[in-house]
PQR file of N, CA, C, O and H, with PARSE charges and radii, in Angstrom:
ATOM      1  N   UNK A   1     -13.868  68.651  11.665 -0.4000 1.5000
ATOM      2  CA  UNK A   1     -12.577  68.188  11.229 -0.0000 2.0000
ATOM      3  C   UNK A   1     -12.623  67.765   9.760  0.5500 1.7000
ATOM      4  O   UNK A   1     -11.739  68.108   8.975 -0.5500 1.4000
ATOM      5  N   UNK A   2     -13.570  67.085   9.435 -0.4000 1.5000
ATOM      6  CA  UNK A   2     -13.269  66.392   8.162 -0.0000 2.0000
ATOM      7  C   UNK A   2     -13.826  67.808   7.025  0.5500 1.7000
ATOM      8  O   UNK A   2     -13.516  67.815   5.834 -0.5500 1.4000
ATOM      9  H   UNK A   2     -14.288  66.806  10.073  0.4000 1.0000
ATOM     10  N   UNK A   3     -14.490  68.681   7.540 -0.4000 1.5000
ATOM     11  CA  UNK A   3     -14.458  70.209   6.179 -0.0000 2.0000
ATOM     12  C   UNK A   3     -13.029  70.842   6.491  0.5500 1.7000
ATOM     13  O   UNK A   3     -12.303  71.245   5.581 -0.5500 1.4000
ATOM     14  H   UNK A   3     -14.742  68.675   8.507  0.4000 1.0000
ATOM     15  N   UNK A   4     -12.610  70.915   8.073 -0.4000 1.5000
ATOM     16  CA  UNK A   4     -10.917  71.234   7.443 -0.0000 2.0000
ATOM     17  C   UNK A   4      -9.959  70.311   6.680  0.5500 1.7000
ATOM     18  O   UNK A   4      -9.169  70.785   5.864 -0.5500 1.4000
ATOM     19  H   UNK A   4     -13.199  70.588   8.812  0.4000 1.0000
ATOM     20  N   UNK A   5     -10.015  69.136   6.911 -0.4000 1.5000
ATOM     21  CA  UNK A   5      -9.462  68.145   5.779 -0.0000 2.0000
ATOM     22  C   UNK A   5     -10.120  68.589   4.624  0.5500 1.7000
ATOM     23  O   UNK A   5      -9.306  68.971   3.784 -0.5500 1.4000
ATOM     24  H   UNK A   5     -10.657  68.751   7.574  0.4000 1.0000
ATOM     25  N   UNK A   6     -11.284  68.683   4.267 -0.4000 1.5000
ATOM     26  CA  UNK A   6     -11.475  68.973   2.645 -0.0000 2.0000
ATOM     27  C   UNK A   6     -11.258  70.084   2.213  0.5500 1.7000
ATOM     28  O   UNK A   6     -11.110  70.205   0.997 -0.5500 1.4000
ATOM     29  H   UNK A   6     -11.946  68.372   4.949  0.4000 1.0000
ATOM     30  N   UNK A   7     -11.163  71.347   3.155 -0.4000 1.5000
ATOM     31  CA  UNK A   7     -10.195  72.728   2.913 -0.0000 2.0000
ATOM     32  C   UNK A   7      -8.568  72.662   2.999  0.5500 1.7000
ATOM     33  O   UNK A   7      -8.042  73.636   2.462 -0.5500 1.4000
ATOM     34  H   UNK A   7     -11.283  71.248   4.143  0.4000 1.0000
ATOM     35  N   UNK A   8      -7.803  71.864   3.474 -0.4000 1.5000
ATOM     36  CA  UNK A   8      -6.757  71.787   3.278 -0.0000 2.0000
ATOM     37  C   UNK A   8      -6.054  72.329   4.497  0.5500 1.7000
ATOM     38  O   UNK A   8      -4.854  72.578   4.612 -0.5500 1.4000
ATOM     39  H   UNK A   8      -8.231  71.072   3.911  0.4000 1.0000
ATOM     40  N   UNK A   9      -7.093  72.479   5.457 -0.4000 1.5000
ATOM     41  CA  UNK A   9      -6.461  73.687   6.474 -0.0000 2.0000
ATOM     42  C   UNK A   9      -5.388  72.221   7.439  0.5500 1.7000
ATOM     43  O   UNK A   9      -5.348  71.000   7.290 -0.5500 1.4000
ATOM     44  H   UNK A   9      -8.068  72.278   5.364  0.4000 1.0000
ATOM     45  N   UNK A  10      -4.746  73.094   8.293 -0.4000 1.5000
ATOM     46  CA  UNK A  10      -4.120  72.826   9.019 -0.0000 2.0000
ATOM     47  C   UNK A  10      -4.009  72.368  10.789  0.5500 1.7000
ATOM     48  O   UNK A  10      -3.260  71.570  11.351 -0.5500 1.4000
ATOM     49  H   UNK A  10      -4.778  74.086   8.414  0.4000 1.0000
ATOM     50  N   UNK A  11      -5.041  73.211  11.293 -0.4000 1.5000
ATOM     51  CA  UNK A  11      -5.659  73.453  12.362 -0.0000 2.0000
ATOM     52  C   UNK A  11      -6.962  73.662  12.496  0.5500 1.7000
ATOM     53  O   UNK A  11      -7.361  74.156  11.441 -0.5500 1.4000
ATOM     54  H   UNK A  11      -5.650  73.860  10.837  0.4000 1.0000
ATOM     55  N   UNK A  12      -8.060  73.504  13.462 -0.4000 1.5000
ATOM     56  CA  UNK A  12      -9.157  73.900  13.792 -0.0000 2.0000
ATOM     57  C   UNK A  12      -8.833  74.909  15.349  0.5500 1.7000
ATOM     58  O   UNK A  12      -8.075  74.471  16.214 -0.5500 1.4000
ATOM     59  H   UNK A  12      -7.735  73.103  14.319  0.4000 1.0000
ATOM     60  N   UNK A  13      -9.437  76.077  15.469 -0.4000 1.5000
ATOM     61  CA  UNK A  13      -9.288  76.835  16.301 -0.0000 2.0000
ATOM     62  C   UNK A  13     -10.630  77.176  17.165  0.5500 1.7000
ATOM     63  O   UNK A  13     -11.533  77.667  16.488 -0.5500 1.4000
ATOM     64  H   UNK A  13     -10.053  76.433  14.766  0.4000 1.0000
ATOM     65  N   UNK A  14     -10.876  77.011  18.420 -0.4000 1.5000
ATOM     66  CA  UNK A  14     -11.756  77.517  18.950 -0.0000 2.0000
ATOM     67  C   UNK A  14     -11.707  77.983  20.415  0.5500 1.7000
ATOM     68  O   UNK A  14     -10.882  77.519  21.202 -0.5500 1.4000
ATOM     69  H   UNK A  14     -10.142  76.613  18.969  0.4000 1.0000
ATOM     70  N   UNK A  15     -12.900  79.209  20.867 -0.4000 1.5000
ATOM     71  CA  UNK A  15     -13.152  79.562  22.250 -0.0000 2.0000
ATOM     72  C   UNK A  15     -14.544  78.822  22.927  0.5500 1.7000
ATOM     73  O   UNK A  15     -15.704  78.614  22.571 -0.5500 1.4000
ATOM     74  H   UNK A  15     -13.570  79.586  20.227  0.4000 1.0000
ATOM     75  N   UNK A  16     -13.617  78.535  24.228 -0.4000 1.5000
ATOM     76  CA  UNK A  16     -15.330  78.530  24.505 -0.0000 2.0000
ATOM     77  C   UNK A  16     -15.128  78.565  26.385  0.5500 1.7000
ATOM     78  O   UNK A  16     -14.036  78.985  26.767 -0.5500 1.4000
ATOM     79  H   UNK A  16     -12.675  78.704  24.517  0.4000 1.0000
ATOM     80  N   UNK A  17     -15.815  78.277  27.122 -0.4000 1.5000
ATOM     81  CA  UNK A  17     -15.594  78.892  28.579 -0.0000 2.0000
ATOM     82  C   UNK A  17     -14.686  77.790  29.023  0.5500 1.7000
ATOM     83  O   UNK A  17     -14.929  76.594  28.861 -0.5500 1.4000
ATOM     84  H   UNK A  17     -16.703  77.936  26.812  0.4000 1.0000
ATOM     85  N   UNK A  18     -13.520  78.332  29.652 -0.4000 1.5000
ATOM     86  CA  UNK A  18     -12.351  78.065  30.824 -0.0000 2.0000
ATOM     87  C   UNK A  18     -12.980  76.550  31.818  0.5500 1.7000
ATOM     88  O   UNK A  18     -12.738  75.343  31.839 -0.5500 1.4000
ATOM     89  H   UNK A  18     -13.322  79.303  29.784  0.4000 1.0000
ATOM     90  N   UNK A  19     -13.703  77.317  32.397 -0.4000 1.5000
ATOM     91  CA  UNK A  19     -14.587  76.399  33.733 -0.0000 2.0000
ATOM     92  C   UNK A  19     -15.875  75.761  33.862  0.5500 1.7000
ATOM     93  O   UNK A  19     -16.405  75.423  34.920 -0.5500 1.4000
ATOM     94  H   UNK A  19     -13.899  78.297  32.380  0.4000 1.0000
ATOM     95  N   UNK A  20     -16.404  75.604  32.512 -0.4000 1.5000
ATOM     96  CA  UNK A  20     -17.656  75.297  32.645 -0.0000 2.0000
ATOM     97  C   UNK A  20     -17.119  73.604  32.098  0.5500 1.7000
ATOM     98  O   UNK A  20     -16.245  73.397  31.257 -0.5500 1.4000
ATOM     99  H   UNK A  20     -15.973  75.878  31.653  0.4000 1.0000
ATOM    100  N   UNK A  21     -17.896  72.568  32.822 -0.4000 1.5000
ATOM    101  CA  UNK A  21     -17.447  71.261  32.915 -0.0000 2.0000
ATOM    102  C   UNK A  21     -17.557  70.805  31.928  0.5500 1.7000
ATOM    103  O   UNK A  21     -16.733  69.901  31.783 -0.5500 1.4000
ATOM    104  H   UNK A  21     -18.607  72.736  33.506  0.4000 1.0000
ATOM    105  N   UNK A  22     -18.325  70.981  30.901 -0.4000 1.5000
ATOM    106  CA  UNK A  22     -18.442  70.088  29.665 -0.0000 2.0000
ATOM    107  C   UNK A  22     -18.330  70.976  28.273  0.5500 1.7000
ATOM    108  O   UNK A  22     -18.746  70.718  27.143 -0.5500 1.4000
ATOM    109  H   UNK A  22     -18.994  71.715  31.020  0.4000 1.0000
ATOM    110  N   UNK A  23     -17.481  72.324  28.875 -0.4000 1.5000
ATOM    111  CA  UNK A  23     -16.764  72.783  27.423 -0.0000 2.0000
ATOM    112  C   UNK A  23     -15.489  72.223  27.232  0.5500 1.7000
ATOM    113  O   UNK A  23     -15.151  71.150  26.732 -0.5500 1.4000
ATOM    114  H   UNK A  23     -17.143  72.533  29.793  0.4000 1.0000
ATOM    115  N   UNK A  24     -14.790  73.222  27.762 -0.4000 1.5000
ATOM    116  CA  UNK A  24     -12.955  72.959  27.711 -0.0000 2.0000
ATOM    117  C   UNK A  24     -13.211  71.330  27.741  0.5500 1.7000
ATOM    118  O   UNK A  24     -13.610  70.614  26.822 -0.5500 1.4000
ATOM    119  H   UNK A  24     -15.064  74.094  28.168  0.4000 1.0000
ATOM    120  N   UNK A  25     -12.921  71.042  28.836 -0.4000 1.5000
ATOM    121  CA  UNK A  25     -12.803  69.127  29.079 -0.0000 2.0000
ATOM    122  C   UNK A  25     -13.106  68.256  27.994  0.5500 1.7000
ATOM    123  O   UNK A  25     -12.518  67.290  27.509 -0.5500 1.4000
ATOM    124  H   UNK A  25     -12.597  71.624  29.582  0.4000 1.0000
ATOM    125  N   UNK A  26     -14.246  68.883  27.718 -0.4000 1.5000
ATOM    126  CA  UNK A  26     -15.340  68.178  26.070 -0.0000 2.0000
ATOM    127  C   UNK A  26     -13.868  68.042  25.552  0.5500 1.7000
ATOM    128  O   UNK A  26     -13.190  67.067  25.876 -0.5500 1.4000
ATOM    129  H   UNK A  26     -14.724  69.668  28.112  0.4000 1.0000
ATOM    130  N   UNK A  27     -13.417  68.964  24.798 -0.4000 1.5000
ATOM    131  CA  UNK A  27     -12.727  69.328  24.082 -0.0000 2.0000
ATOM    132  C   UNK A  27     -11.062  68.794  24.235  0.5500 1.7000
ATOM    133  O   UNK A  27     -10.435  68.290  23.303 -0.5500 1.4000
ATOM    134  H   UNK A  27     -13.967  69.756  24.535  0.4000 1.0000
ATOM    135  N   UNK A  28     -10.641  68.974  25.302 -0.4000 1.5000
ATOM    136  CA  UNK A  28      -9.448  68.661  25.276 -0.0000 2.0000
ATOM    137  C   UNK A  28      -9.716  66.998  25.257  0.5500 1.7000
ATOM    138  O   UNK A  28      -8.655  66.520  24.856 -0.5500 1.4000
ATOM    139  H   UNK A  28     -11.151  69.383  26.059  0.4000 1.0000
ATOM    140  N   UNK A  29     -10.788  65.776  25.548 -0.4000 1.5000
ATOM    141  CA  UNK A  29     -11.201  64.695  25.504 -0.0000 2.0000
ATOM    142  C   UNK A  29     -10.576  64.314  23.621  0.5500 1.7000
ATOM    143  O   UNK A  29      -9.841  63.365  23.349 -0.5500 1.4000
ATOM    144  H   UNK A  29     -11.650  66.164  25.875  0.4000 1.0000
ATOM    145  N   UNK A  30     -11.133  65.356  22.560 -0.4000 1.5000
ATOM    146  CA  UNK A  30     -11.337  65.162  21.419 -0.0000 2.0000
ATOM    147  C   UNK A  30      -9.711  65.885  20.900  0.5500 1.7000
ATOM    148  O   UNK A  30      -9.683  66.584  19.886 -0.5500 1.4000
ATOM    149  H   UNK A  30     -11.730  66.127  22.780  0.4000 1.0000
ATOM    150  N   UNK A  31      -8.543  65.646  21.637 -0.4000 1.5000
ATOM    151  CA  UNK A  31      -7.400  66.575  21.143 -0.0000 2.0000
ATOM    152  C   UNK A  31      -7.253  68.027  21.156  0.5500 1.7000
ATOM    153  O   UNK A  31      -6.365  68.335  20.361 -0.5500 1.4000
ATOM    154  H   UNK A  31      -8.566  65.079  22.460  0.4000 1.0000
ATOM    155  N   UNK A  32      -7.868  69.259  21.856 -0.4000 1.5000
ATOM    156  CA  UNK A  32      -7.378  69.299  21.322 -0.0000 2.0000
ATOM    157  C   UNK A  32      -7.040  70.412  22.961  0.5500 1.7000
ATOM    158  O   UNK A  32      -7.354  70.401  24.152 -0.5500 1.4000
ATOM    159  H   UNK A  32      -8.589  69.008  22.501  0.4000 1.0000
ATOM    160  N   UNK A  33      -6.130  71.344  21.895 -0.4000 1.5000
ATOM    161  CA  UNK A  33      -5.133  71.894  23.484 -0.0000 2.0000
ATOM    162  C   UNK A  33      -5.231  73.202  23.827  0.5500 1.7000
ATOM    163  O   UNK A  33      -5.507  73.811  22.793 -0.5500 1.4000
ATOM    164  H   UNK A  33      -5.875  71.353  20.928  0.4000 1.0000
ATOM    165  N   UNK A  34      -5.114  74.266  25.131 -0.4000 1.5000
ATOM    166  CA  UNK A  34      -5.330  75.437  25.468 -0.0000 2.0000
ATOM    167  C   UNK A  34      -4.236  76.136  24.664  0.5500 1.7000
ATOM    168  O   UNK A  34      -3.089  75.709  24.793 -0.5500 1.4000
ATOM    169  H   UNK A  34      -4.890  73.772  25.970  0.4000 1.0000
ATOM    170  N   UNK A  35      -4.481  77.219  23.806 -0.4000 1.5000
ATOM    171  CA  UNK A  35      -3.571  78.315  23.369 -0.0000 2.0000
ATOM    172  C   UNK A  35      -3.139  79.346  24.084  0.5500 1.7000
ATOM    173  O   UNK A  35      -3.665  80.448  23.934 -0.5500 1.4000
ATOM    174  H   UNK A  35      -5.413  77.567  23.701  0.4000 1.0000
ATOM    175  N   UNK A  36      -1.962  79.119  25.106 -0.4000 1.5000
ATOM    176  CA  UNK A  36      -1.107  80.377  25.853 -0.0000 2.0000
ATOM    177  C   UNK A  36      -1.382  81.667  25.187  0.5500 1.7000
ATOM    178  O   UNK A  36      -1.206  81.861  23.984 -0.5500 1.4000
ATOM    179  H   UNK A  36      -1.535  78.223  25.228  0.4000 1.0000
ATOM    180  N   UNK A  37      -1.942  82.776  26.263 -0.4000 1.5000
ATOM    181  CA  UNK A  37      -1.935  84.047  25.340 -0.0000 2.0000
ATOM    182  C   UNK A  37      -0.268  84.535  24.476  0.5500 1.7000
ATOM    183  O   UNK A  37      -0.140  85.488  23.707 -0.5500 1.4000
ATOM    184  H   UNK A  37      -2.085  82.618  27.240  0.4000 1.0000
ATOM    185  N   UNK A  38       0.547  83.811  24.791 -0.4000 1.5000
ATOM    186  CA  UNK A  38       1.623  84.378  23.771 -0.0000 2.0000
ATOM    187  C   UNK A  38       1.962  83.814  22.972  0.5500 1.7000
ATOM    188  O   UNK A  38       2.919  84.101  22.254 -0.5500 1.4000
ATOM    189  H   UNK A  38       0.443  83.037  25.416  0.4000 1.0000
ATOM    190  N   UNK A  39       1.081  82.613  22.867 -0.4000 1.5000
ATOM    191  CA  UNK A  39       1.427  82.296  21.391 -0.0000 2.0000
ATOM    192  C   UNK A  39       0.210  81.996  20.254  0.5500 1.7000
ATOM    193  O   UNK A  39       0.206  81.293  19.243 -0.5500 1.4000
ATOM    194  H   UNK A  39       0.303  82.380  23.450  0.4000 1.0000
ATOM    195  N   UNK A  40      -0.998  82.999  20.990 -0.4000 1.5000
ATOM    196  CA  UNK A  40      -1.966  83.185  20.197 -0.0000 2.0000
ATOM    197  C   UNK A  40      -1.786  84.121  19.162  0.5500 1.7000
ATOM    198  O   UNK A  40      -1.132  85.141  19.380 -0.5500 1.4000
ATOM    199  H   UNK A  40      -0.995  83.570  21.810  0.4000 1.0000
ATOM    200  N   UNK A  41      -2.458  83.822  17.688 -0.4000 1.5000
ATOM    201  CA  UNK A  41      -2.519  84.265  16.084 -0.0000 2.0000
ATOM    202  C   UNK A  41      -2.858  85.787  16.669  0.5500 1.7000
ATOM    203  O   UNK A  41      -2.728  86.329  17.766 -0.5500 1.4000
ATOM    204  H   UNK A  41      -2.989  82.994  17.511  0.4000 1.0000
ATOM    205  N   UNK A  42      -3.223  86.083  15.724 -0.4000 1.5000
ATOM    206  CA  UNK A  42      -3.090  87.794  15.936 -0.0000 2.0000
ATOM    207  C   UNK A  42      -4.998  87.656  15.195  0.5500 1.7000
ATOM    208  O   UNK A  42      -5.686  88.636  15.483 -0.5500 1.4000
ATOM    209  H   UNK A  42      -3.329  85.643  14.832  0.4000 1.0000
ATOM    210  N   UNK A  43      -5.695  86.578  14.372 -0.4000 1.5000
ATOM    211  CA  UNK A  43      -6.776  85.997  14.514 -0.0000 2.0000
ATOM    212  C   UNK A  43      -7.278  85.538  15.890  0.5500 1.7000
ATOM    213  O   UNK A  43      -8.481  85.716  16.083 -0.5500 1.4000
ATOM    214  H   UNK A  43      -5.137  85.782  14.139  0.4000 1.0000
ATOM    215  N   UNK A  44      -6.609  85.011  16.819 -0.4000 1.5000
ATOM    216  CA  UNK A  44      -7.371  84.013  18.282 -0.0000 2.0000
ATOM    217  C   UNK A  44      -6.951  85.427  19.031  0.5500 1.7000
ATOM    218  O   UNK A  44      -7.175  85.313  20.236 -0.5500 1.4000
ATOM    219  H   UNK A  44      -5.632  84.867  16.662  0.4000 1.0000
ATOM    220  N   UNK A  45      -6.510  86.485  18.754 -0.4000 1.5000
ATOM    221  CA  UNK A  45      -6.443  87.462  19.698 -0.0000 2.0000
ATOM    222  C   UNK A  45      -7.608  88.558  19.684  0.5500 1.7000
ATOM    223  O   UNK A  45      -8.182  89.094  20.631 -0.5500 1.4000
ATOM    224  H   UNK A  45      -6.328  86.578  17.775  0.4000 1.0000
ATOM    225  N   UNK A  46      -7.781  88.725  18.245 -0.4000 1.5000
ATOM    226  CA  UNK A  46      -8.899  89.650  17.962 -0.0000 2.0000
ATOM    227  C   UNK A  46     -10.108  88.968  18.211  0.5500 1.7000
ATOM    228  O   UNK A  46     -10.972  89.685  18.716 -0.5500 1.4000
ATOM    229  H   UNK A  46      -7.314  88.290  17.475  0.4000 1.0000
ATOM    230  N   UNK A  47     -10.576  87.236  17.908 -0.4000 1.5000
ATOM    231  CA  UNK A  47     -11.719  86.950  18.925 -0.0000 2.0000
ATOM    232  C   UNK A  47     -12.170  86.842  19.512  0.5500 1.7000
ATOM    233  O   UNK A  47     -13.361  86.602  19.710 -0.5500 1.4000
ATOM    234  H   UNK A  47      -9.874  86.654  17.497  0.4000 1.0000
ATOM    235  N   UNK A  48     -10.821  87.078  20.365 -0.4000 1.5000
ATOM    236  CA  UNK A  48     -11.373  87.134  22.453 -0.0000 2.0000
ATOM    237  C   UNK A  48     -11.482  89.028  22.518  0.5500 1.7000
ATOM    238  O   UNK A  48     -12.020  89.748  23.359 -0.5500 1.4000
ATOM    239  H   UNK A  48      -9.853  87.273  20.204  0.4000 1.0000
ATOM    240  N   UNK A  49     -10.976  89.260  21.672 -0.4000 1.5000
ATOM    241  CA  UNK A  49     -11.775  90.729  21.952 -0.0000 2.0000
ATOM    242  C   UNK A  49     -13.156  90.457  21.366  0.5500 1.7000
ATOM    243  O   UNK A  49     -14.033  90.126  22.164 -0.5500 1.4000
ATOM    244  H   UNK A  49     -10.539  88.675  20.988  0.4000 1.0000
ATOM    245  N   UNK A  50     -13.425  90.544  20.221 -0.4000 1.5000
ATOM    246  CA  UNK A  50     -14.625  90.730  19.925 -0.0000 2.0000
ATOM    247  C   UNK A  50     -15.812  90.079  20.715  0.5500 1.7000
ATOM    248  O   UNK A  50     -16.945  90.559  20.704 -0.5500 1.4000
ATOM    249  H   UNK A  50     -12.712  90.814  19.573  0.4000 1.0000
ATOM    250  N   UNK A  51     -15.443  88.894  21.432 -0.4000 1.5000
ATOM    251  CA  UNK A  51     -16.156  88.561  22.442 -0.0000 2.0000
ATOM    252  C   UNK A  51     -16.176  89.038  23.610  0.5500 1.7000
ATOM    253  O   UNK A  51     -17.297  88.959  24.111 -0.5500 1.4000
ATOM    254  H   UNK A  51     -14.523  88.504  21.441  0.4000 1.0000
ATOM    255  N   UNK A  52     -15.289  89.571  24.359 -0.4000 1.5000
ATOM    256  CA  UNK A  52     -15.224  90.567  24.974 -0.0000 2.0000
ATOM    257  C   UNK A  52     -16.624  91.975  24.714  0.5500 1.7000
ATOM    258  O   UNK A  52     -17.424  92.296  25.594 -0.5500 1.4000
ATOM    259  H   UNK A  52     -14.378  89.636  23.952  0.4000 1.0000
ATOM    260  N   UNK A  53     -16.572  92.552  23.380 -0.4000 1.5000
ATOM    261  CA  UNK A  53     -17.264  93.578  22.604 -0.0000 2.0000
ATOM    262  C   UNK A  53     -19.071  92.862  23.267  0.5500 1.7000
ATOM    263  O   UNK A  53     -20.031  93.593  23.510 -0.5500 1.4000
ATOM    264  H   UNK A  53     -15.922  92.292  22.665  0.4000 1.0000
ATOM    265  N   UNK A  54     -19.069  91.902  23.361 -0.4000 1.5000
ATOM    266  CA  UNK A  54     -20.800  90.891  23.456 -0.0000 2.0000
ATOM    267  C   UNK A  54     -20.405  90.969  24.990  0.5500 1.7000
ATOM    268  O   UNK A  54     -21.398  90.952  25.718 -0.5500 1.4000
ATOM    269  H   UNK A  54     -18.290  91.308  23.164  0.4000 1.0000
ATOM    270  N   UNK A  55     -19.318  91.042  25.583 -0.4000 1.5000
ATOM    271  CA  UNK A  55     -19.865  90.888  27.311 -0.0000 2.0000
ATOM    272  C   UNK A  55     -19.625  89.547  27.708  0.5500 1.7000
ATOM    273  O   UNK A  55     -20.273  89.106  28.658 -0.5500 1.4000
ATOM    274  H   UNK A  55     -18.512  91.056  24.992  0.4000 1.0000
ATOM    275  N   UNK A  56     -18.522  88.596  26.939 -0.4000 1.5000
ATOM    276  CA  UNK A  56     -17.699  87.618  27.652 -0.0000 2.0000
ATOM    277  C   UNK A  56     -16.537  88.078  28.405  0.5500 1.7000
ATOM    278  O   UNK A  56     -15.958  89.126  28.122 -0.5500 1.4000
ATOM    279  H   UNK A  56     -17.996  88.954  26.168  0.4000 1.0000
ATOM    280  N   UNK A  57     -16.194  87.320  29.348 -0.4000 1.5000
ATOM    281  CA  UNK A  57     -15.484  87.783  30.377 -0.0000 2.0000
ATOM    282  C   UNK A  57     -14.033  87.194  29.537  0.5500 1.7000
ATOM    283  O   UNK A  57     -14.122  86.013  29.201 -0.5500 1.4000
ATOM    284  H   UNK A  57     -16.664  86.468  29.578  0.4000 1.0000
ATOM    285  N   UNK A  58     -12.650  87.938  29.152 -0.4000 1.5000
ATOM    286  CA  UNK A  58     -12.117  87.204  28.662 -0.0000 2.0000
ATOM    287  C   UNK A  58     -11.159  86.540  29.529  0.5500 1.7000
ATOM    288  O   UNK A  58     -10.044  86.333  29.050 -0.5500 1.4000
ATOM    289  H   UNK A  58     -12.578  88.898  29.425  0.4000 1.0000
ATOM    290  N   UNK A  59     -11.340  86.257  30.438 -0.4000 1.5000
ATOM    291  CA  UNK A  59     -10.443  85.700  31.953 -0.0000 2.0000
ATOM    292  C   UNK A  59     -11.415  84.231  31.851  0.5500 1.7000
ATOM    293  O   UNK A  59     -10.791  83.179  31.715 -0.5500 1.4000
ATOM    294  H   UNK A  59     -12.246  86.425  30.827  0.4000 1.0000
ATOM    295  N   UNK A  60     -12.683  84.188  31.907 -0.4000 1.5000
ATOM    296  CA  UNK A  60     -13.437  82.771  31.534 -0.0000 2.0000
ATOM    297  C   UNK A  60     -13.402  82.620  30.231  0.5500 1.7000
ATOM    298  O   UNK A  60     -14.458  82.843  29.638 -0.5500 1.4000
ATOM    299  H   UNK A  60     -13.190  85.043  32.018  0.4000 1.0000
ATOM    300  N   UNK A  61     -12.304  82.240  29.495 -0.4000 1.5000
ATOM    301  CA  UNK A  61     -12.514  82.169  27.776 -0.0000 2.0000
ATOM    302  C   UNK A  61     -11.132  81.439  27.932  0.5500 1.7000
ATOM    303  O   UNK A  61     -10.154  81.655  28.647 -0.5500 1.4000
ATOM    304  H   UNK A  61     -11.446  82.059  29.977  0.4000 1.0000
ATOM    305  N   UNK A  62     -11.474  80.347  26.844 -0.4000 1.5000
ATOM    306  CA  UNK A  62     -10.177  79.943  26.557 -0.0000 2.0000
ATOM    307  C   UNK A  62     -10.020  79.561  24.800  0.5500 1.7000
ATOM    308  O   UNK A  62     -10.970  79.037  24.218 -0.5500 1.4000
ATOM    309  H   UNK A  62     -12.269  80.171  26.263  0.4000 1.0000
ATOM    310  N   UNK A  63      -8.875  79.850  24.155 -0.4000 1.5000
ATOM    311  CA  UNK A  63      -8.792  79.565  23.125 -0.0000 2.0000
ATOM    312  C   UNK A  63      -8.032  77.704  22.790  0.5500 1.7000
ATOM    313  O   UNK A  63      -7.090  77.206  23.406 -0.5500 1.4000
ATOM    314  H   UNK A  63      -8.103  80.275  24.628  0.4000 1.0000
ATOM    315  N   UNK A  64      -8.662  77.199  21.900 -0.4000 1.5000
ATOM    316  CA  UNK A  64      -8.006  76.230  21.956 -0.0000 2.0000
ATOM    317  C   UNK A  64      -7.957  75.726  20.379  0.5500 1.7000
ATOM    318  O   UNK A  64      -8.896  76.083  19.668 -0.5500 1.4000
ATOM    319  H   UNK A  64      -9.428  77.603  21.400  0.4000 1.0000
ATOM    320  N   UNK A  65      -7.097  75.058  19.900 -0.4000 1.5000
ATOM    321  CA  UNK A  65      -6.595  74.346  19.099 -0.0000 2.0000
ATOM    322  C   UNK A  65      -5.849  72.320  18.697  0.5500 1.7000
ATOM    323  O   UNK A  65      -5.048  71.483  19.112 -0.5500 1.4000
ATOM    324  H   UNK A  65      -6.334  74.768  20.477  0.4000 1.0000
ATOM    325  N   UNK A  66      -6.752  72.536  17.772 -0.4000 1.5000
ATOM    326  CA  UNK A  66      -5.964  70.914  17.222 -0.0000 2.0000
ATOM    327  C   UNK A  66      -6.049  70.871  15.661  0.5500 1.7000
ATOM    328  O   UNK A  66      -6.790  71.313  14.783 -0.5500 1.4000
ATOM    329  H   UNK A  66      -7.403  73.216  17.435  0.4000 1.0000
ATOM    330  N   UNK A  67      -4.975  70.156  15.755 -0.4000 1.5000
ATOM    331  CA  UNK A  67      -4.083  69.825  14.040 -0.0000 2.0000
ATOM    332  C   UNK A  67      -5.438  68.689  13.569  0.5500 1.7000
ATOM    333  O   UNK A  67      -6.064  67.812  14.164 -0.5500 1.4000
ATOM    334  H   UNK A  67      -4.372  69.797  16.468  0.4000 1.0000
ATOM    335  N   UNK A  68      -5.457  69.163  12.435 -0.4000 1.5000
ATOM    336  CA  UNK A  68      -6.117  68.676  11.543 -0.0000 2.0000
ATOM    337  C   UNK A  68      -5.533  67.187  11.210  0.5500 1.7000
ATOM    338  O   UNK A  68      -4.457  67.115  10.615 -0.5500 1.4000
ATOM    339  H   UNK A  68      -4.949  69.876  11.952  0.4000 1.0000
ATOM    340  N   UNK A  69      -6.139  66.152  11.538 -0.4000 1.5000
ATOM    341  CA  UNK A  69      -5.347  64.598  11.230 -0.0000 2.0000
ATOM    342  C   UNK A  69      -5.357  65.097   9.372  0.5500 1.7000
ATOM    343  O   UNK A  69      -6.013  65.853   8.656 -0.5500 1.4000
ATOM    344  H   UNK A  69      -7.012  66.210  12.021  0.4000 1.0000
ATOM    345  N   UNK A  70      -3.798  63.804   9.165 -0.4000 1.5000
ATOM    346  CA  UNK A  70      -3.702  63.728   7.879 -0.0000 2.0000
ATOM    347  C   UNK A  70      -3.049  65.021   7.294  0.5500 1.7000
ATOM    348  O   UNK A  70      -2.959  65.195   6.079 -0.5500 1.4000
ATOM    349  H   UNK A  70      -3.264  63.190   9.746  0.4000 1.0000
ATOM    350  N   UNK A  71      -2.453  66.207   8.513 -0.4000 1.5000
ATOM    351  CA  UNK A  71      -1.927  67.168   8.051 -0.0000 2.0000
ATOM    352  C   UNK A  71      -0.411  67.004   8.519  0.5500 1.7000
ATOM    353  O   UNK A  71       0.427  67.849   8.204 -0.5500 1.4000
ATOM    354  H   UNK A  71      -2.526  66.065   9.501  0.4000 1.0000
TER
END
């Protein structure tokens, strides 16, 4: 968070597994929230392919997002 505050960005974006107990949960603990496939970037769409491309299942993948405090 605090190198996207010193980039100026807006959001931090990430995947990581759906059901495994101490990803997602981790995460939504620290803000932040699941990205609906329809209103995923046309960026959070092409990384669940490319992970897909390595042999992640993209049905166990979830994309998620939180606003950068101070933005």
């Amino acid at each position: 968070m605090r190198l996207a505050q010193d980039r100026g960005d807006h959001e931090v974006t990430l995947t990581t597994f759906r059901d495994v107990a101490f990803n997602s949960p981790y995460y939504e603990r620290h803000g932040f929230e699941p990205v609906a496939e329809p209103d995923r970037s046309d960026a959070m769409v092409a990384r669940v392919a490319a992970e897909a491309e390595y042999g992640l299942d993209p049905v166990q993948r979830v994309v998620m997002r939180r606003s950068v405090p101070g933005r």
